[in-house]
N, C-alpha and C positions, 0 to 999 in steps of 0.2 A: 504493500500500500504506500509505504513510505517512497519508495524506488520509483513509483505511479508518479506521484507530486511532484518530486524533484525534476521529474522529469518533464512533463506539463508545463513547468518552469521556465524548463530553457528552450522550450519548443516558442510557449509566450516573448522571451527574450529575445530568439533569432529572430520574431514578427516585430520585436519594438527595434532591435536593431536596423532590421529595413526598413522602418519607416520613419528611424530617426536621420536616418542616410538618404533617405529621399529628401527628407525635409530640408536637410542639409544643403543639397545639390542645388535641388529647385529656389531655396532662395538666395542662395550664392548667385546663381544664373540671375534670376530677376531683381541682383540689388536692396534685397532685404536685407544682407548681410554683406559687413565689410571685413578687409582683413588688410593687412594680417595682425592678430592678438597674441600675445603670447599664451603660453598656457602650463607650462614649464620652463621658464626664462627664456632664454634664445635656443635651447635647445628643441622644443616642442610648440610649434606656432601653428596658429588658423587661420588658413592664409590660402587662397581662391588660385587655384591652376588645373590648365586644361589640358591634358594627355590625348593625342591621338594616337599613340604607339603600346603595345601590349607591356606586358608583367617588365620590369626593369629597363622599362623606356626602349625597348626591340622595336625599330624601324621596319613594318609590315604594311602592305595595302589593304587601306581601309575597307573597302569594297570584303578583302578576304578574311580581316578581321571581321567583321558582322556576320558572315555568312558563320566561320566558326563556331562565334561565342553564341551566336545562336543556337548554332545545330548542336551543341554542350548542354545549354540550356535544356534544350526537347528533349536530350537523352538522357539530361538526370531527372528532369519532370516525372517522366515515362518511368522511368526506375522505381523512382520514391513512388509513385501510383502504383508499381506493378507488388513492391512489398506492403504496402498501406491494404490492398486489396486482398492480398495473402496472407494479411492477419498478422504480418512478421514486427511487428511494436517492440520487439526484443531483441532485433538484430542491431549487430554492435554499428552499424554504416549508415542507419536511418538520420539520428542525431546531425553527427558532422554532415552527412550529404544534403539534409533540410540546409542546415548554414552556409554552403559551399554553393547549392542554388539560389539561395536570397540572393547572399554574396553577388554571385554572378548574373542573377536578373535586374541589378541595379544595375548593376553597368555595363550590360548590353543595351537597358533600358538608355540610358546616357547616350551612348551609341548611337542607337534609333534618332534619338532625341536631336542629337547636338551634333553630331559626329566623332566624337571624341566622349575621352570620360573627368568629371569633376573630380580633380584631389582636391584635398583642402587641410591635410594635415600634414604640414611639413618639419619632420627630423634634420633639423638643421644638418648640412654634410652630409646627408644620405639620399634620401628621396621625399617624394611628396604621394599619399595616399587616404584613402579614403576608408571608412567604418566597415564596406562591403569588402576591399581587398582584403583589411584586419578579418571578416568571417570567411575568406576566401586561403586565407593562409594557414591561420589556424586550425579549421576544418581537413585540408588536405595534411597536414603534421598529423593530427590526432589520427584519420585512417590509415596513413603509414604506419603510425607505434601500434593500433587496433589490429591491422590485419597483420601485420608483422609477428605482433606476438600471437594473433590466432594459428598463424602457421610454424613457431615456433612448436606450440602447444600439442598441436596436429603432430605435427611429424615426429614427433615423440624424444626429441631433444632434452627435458625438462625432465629424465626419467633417472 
């Protein structure tokens, strides 16, 4: 029961999380919101930049990006519906995969939209990203160490 809740939880969070990242974008775009604020000294600033280029700023054609992050989109859709329908609320991939498609429907969404995607959280010296890559990162981390150790456990390693 307890496992139930917790879980409910973060399902509700990946839902506040994309739509506090929408919110974020859209009035970054429309001048609701200015930057750049600090947020952590000069280290961690809120600060409005527009990415046309994929994961670590990779120089690709746009036209081949959309088509991509779409067709990513439909096949984890299609996934999380084909276990949600299978009853499988237990399987260790449902979680992060829910977060990895928010993630990734905002900024295809962006895409669609703008042509390009809104960052807005800039790691001074490093890069400039957004709420949706932060569930896009950490969602793919957690299914590597998930399925990694399920296949540890599998193959009888641990014995």
């Amino acid at each position: 029961m307890f496992k139930l809740k917790i879980k409910s939880i973060a399902y509700i969070f990946a839902a506040m999380l994309f739509v506090l990242d929408r919110f974020l974008k859209l009035a970054l775009e429309n001048g609701l919101l200015s930057g750049p604020h600090n947020i952590i000294g000069r280290v961690l600033r809120f600060n409005l930049a527009n990415n046309p280029y994929i994961a670590f700023s990779l120089p690709v054609n746009q036209i081949l990006i959309i088509i991509l992050d779409s067709a990513i989109v439909l096949i984890l859709i299609f996934y999380i519906t084909r276990l949600i329908l299978a009853k499988k609320w237990n399987s260790p991939e449902l979680l992060p995969l829910t977060f990895l498609t928010l993630g990734a429907t905002s900024n295809v969404l962006d895409r669609w939209r703008f042509g390009y995607v809104v960052d807005y959280l800039d790691l001074s010296y490093f890069t400039v990203f957004n709420l949706a890559d932060v569930m896009i990162v950490l969602s793919i981390i957690y299914l590597i160490f998930t399925l990694n150790k399920k296949s540890y456990v599998q193959s009888g390693a641990n014995k």
